[in-house]
Gaussian input, Z-matrix of N, CA and C with variables (Angstrom, degrees):
# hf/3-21g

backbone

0 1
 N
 C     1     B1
 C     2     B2     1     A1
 N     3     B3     2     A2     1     D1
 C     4     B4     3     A3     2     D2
 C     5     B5     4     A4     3     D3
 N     6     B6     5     A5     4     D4
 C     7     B7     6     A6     5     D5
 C     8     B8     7     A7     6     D6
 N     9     B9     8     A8     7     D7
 C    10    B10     9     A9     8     D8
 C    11    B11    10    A10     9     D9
 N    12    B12    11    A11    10    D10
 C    13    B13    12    A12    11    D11
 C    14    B14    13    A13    12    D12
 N    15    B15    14    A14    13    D13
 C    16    B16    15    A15    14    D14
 C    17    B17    16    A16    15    D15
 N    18    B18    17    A17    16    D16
 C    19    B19    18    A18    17    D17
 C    20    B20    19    A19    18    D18
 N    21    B21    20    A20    19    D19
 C    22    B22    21    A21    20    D20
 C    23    B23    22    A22    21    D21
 N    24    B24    23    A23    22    D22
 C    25    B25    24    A24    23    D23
 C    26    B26    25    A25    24    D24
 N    27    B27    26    A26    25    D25
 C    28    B28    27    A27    26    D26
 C    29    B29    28    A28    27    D27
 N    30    B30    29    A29    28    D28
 C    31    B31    30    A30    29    D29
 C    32    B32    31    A31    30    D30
 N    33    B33    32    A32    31    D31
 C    34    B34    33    A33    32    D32
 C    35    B35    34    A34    33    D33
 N    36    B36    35    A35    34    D34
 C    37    B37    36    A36    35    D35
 C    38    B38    37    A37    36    D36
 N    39    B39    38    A38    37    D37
 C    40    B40    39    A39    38    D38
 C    41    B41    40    A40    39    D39
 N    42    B42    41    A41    40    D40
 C    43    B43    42    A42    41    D41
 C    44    B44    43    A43    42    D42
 N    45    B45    44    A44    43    D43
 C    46    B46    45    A45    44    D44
 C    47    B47    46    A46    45    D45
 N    48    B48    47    A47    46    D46
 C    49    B49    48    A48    47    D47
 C    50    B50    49    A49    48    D48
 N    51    B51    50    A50    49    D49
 C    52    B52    51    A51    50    D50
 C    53    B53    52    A52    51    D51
 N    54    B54    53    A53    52    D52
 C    55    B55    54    A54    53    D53
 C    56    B56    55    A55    54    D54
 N    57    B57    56    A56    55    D55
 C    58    B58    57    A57    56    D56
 C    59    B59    58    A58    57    D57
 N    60    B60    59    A59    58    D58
 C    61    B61    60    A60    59    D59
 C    62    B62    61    A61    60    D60
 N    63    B63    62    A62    61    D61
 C    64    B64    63    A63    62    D62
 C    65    B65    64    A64    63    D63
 N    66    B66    65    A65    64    D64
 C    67    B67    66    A66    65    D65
 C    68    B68    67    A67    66    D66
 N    69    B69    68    A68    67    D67
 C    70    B70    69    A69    68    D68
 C    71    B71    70    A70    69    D69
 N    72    B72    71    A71    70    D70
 C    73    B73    72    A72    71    D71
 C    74    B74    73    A73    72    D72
 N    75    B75    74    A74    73    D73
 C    76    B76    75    A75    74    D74
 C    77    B77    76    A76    75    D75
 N    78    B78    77    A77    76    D76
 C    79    B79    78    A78    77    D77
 C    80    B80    79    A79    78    D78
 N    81    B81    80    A80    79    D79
 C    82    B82    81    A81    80    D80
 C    83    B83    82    A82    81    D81
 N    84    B84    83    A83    82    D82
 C    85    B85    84    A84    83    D83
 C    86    B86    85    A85    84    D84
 N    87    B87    86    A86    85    D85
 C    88    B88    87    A87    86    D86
 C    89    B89    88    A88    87    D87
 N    90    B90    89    A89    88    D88
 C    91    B91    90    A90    89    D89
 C    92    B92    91    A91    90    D90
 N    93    B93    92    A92    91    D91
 C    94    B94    93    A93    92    D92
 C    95    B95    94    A94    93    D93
 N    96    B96    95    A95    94    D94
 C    97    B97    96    A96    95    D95
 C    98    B98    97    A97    96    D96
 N    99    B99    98    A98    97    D97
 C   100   B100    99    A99    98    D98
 C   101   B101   100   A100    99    D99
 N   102   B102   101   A101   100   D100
 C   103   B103   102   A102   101   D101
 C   104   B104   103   A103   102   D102
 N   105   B105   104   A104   103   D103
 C   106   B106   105   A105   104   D104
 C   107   B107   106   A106   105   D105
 N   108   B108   107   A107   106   D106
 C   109   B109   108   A108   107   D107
 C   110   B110   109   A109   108   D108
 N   111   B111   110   A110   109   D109
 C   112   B112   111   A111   110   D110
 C   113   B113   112   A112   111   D111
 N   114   B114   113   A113   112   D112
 C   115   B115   114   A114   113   D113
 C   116   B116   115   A115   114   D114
 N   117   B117   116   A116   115   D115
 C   118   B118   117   A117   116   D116
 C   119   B119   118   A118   117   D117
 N   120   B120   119   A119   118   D118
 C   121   B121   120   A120   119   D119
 C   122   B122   121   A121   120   D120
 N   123   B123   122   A122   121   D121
 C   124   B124   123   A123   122   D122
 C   125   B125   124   A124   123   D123
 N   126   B126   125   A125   124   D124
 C   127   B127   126   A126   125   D125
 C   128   B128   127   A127   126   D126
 N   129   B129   128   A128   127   D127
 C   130   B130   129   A129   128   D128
 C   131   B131   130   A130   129   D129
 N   132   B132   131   A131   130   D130
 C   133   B133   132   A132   131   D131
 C   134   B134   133   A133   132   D132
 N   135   B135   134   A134   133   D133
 C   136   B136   135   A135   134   D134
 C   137   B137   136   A136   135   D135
 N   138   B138   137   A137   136   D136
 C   139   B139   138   A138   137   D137
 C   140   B140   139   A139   138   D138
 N   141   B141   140   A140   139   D139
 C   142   B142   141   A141   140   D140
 C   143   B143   142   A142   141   D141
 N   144   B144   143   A143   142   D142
 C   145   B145   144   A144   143   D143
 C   146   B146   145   A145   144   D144
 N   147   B147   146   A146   145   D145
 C   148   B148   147   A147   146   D146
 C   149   B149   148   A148   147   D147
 N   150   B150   149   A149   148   D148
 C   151   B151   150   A150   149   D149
 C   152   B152   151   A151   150   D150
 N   153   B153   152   A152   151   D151
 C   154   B154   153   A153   152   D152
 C   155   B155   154   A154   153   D153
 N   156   B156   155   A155   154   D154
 C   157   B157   156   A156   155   D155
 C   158   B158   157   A157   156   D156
 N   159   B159   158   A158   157   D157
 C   160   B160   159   A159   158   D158
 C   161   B161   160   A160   159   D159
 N   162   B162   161   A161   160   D160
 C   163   B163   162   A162   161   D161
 C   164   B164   163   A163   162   D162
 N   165   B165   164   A164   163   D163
 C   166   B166   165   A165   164   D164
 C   167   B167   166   A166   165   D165
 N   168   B168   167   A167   166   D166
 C   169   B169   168   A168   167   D167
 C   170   B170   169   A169   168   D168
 N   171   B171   170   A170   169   D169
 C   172   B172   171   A171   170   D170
 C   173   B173   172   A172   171   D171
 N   174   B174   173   A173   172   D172
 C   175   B175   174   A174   173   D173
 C   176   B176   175   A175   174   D174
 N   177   B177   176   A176   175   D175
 C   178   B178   177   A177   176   D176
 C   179   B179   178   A178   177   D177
 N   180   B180   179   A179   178   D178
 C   181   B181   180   A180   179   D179
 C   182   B182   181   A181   180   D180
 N   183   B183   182   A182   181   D181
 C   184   B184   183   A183   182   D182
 C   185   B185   184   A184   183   D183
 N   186   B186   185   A185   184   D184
 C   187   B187   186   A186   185   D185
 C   188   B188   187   A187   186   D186
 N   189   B189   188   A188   187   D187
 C   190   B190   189   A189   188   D188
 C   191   B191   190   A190   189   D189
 N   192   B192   191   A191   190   D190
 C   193   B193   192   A192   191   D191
 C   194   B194   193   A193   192   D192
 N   195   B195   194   A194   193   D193
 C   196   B196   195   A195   194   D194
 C   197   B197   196   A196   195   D195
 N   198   B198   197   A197   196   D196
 C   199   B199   198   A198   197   D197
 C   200   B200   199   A199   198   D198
 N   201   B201   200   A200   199   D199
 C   202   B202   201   A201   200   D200
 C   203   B203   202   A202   201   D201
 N   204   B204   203   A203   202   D202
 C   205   B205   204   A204   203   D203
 C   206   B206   205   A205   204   D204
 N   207   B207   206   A206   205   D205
 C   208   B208   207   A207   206   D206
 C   209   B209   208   A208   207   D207
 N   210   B210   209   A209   208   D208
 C   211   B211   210   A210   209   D209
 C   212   B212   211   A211   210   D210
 N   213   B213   212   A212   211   D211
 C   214   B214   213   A213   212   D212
 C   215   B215   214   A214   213   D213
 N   216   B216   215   A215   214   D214
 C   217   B217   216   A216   215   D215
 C   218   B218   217   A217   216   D216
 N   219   B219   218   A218   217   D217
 C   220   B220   219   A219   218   D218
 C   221   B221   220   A220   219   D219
 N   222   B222   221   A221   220   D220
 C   223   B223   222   A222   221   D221
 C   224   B224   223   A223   222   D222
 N   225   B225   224   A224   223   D223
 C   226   B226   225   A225   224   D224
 C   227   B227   226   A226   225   D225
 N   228   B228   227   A227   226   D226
 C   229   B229   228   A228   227   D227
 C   230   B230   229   A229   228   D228
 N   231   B231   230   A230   229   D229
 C   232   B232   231   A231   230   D230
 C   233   B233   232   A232   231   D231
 N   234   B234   233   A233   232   D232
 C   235   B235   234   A234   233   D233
 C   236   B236   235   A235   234   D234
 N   237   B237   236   A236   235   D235
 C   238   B238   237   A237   236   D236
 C   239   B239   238   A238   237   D237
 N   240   B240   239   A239   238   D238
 C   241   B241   240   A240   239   D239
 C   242   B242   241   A241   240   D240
 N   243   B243   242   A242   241   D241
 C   244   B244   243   A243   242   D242
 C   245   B245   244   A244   243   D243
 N   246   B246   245   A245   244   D244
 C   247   B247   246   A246   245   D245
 C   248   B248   247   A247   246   D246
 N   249   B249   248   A248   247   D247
 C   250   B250   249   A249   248   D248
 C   251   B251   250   A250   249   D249
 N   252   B252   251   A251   250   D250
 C   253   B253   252   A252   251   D251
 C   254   B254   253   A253   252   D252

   B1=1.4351
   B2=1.5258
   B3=1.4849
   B4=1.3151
   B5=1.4426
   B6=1.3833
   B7=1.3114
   B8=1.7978
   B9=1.4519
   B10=1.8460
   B11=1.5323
   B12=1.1963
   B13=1.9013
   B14=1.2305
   B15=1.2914
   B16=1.6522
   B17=1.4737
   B18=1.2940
   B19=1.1021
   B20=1.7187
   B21=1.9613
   B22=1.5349
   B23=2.0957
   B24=1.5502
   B25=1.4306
   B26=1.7356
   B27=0.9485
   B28=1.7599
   B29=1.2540
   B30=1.6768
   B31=1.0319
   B32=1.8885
   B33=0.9708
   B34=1.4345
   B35=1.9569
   B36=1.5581
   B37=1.1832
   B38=1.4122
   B39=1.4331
   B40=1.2458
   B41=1.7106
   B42=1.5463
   B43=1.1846
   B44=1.8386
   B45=1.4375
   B46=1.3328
   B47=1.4321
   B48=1.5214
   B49=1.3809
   B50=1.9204
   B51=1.9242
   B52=1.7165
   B53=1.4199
   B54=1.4557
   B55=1.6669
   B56=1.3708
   B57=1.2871
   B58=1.6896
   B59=1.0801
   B60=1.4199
   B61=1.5335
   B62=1.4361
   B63=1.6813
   B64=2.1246
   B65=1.2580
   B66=1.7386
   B67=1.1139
   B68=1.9361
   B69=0.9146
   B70=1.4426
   B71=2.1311
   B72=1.0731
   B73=1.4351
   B74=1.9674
   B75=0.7384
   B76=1.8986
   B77=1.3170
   B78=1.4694
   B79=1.4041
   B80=1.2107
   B81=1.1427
   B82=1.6672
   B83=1.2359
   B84=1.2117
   B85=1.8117
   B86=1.7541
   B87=1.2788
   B88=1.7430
   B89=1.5748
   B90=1.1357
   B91=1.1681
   B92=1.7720
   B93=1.3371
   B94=1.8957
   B95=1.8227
   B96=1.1002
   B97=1.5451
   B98=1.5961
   B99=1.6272
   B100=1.3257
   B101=2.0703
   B102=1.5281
   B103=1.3361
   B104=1.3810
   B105=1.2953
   B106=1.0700
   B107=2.0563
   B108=1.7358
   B109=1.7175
   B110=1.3841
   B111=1.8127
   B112=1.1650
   B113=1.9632
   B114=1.4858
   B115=1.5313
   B116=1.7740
   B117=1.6531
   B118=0.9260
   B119=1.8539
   B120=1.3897
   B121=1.5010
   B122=1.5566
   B123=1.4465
   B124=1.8534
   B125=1.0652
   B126=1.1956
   B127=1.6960
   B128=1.4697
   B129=1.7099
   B130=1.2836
   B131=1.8902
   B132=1.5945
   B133=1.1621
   B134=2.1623
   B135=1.4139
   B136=1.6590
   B137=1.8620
   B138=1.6353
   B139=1.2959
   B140=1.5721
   B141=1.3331
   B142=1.1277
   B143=1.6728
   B144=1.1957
   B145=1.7007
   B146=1.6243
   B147=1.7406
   B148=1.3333
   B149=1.5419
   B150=1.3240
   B151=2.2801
   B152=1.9805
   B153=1.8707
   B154=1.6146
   B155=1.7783
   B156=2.0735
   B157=1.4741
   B158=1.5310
   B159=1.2144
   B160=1.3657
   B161=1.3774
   B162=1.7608
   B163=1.1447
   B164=1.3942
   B165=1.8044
   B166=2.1372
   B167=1.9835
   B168=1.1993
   B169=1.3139
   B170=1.5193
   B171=0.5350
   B172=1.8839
   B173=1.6965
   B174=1.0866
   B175=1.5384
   B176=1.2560
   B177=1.5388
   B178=1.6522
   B179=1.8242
   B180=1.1937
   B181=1.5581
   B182=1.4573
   B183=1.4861
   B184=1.0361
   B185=2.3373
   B186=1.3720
   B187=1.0177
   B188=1.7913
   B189=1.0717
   B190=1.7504
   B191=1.1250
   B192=1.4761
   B193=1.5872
   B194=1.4166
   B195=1.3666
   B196=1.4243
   B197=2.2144
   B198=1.4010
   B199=1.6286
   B200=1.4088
   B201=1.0321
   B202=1.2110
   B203=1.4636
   B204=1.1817
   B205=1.5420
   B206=1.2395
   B207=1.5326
   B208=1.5401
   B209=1.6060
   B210=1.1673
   B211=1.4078
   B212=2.1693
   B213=1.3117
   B214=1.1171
   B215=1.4935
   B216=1.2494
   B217=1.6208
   B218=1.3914
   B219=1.2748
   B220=1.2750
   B221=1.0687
   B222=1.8250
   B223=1.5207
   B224=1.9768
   B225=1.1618
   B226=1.5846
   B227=1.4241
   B228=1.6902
   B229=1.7788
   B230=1.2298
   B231=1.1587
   B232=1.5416
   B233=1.6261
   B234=1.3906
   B235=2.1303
   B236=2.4534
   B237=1.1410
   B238=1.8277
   B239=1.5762
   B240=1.3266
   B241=1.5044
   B242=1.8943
   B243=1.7633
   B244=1.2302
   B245=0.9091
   B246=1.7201
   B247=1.5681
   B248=1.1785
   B249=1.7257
   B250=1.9205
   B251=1.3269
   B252=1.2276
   B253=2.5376
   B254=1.3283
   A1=108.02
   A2=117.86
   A3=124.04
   A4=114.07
   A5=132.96
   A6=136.70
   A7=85.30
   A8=101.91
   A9=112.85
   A10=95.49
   A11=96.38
   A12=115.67
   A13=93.29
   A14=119.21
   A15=118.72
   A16=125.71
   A17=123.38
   A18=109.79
   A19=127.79
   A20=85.44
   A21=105.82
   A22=118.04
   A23=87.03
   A24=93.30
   A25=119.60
   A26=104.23
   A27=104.30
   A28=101.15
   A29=129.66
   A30=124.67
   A31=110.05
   A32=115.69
   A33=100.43
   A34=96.12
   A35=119.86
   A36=108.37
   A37=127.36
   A38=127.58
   A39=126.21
   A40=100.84
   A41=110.80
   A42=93.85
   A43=116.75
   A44=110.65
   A45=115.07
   A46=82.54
   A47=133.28
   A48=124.43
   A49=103.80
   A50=91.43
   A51=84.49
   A52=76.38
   A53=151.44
   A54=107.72
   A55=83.42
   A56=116.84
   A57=153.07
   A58=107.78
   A59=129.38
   A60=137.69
   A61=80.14
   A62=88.23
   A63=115.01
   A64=99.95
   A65=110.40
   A66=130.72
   A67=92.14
   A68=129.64
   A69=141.68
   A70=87.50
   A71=103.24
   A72=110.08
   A73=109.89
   A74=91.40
   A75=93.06
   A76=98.15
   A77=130.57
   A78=107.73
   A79=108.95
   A80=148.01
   A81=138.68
   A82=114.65
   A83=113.72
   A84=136.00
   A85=94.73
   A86=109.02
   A87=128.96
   A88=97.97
   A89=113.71
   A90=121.68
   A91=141.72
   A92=82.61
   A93=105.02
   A94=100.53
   A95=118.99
   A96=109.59
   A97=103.78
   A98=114.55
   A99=113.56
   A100=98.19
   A101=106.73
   A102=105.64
   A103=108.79
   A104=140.63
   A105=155.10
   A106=109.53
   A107=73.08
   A108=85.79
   A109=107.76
   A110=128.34
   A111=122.28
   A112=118.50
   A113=92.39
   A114=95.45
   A115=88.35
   A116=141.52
   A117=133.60
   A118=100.25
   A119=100.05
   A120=96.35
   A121=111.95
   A122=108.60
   A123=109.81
   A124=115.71
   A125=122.14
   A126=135.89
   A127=85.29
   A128=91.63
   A129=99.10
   A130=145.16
   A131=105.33
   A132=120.14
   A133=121.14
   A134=79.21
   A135=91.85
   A136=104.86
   A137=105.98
   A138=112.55
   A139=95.39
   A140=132.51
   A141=108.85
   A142=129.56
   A143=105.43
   A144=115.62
   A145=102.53
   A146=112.27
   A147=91.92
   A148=109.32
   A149=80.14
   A150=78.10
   A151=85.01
   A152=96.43
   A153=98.51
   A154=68.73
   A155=80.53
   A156=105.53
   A157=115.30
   A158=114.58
   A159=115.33
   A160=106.77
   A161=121.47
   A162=123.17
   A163=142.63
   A164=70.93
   A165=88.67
   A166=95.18
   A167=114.43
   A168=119.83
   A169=124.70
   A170=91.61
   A171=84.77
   A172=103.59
   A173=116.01
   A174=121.83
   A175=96.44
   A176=119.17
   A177=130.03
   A178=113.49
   A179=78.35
   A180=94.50
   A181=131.36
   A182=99.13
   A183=112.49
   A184=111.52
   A185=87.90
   A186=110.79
   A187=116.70
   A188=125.25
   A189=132.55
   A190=83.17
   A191=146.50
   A192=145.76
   A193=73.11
   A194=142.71
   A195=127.13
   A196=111.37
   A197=91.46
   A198=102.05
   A199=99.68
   A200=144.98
   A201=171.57
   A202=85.98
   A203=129.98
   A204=127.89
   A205=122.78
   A206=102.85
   A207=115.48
   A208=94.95
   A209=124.92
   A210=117.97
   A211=100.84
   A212=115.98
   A213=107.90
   A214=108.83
   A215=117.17
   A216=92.90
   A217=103.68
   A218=137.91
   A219=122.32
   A220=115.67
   A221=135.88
   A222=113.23
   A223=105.85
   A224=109.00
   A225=103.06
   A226=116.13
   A227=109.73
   A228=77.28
   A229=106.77
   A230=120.82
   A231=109.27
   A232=130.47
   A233=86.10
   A234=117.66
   A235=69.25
   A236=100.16
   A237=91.59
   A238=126.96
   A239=116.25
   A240=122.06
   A241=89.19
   A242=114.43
   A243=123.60
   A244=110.40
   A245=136.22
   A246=121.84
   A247=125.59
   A248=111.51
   A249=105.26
   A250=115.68
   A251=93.01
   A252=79.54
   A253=89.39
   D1=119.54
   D2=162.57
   D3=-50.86
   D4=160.17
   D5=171.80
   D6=-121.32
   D7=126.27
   D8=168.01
   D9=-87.82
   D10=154.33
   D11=-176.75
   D12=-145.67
   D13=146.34
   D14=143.58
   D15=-78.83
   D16=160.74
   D17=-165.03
   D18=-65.06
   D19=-39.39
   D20=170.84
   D21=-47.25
   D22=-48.14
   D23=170.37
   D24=-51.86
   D25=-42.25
   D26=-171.19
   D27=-74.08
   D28=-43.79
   D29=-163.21
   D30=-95.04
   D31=-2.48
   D32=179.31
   D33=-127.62
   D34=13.78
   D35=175.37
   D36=-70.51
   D37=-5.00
   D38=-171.55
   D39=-151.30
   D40=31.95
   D41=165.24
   D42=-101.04
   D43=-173.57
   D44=-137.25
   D45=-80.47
   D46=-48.35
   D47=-134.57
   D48=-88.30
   D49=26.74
   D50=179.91
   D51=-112.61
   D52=27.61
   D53=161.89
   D54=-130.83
   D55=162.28
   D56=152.65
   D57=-11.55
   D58=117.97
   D59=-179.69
   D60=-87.49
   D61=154.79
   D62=161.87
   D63=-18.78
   D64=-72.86
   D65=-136.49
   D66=-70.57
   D67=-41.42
   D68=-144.15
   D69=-92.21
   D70=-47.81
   D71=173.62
   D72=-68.56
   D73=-19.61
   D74=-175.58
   D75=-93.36
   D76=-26.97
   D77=178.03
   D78=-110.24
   D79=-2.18
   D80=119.14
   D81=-12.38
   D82=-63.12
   D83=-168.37
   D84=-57.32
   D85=-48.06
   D86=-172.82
   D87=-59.23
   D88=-54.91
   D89=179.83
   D90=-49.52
   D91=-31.57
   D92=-155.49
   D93=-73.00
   D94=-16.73
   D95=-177.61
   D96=-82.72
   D97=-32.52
   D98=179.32
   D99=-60.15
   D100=-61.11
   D101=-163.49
   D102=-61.12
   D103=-14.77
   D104=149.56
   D105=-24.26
   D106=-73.37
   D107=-172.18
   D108=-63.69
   D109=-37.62
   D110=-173.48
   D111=-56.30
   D112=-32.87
   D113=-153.48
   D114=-93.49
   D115=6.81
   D116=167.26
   D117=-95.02
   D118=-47.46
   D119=167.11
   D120=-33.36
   D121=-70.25
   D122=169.12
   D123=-24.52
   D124=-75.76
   D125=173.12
   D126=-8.46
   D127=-104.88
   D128=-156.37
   D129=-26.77
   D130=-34.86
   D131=168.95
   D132=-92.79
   D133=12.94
   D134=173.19
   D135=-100.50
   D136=-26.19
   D137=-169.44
   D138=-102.01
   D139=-28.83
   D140=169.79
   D141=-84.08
   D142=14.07
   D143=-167.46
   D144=-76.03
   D145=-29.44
   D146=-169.91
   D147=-115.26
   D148=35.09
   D149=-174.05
   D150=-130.91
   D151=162.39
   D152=177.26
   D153=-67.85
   D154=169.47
   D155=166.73
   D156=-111.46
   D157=128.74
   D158=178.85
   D159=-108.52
   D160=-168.54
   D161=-175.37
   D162=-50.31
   D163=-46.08
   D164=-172.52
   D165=-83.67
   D166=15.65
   D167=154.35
   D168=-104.59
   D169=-56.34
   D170=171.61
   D171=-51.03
   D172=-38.04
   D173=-176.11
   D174=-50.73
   D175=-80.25
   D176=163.85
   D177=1.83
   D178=-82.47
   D179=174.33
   D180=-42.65
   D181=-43.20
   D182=-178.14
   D183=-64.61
   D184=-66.69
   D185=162.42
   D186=-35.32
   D187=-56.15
   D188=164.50
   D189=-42.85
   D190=-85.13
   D191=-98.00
   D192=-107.96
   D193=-43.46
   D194=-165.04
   D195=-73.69
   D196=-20.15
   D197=167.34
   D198=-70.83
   D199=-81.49
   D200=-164.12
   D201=-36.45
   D202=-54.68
   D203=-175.64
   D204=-55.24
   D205=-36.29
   D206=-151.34
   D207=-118.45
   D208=-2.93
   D209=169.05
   D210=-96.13
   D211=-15.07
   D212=167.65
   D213=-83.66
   D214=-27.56
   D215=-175.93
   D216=-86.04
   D217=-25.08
   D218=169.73
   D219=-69.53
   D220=-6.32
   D221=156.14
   D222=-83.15
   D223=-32.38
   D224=172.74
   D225=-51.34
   D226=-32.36
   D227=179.31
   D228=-96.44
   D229=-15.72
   D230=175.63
   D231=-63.90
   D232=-29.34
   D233=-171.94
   D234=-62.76
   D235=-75.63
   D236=-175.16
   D237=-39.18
   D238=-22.53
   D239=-155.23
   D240=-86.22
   D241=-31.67
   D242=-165.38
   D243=99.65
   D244=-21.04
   D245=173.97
   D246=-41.13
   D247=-55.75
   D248=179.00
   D249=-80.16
   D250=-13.65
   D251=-169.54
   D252=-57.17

């Protein structure tokens, strides 16, 4: 059995400018403590949506959103210093 390809397919399947330069991979890498904090932030207000909210919840919350703060400014000053761009 032949396998059909298009031509485009054969010829642009393994070239370079389809994966992640250094540079494009290093600020992903720069990134991941913020997306970290965002998608636990999520968590948290995904698990409190279906219960009342009490104190030591809002705290929670609070606390996520205060990660979430402070993992963006530590990519802002760094995104300035030139390390992640």
């Amino acid at each position: 059995m032949e396998h059909i390809v298009t031509l485009a397919d054969a010829v642009t399947a393994f070239e370079p400018w389809m994966e992640p330069t250094d540079a494009e991979l290093a600020a992903i890498e720069a990134e991941a403590p913020l997306l970290a904090a965002e998608v636990e932030e999520l968590d948290t207000v995904i698990a409190l949506m279906d219960r009342p909210v009490n104190e030591l919840d809002i705290r929670r919350a609070r606390r996520a959103h205060a990660r979430v703060l402070a993992a963006r400014a530590a990519l802002a000053n760094t995104a300035g210093t030139g390390e992640a761009a």
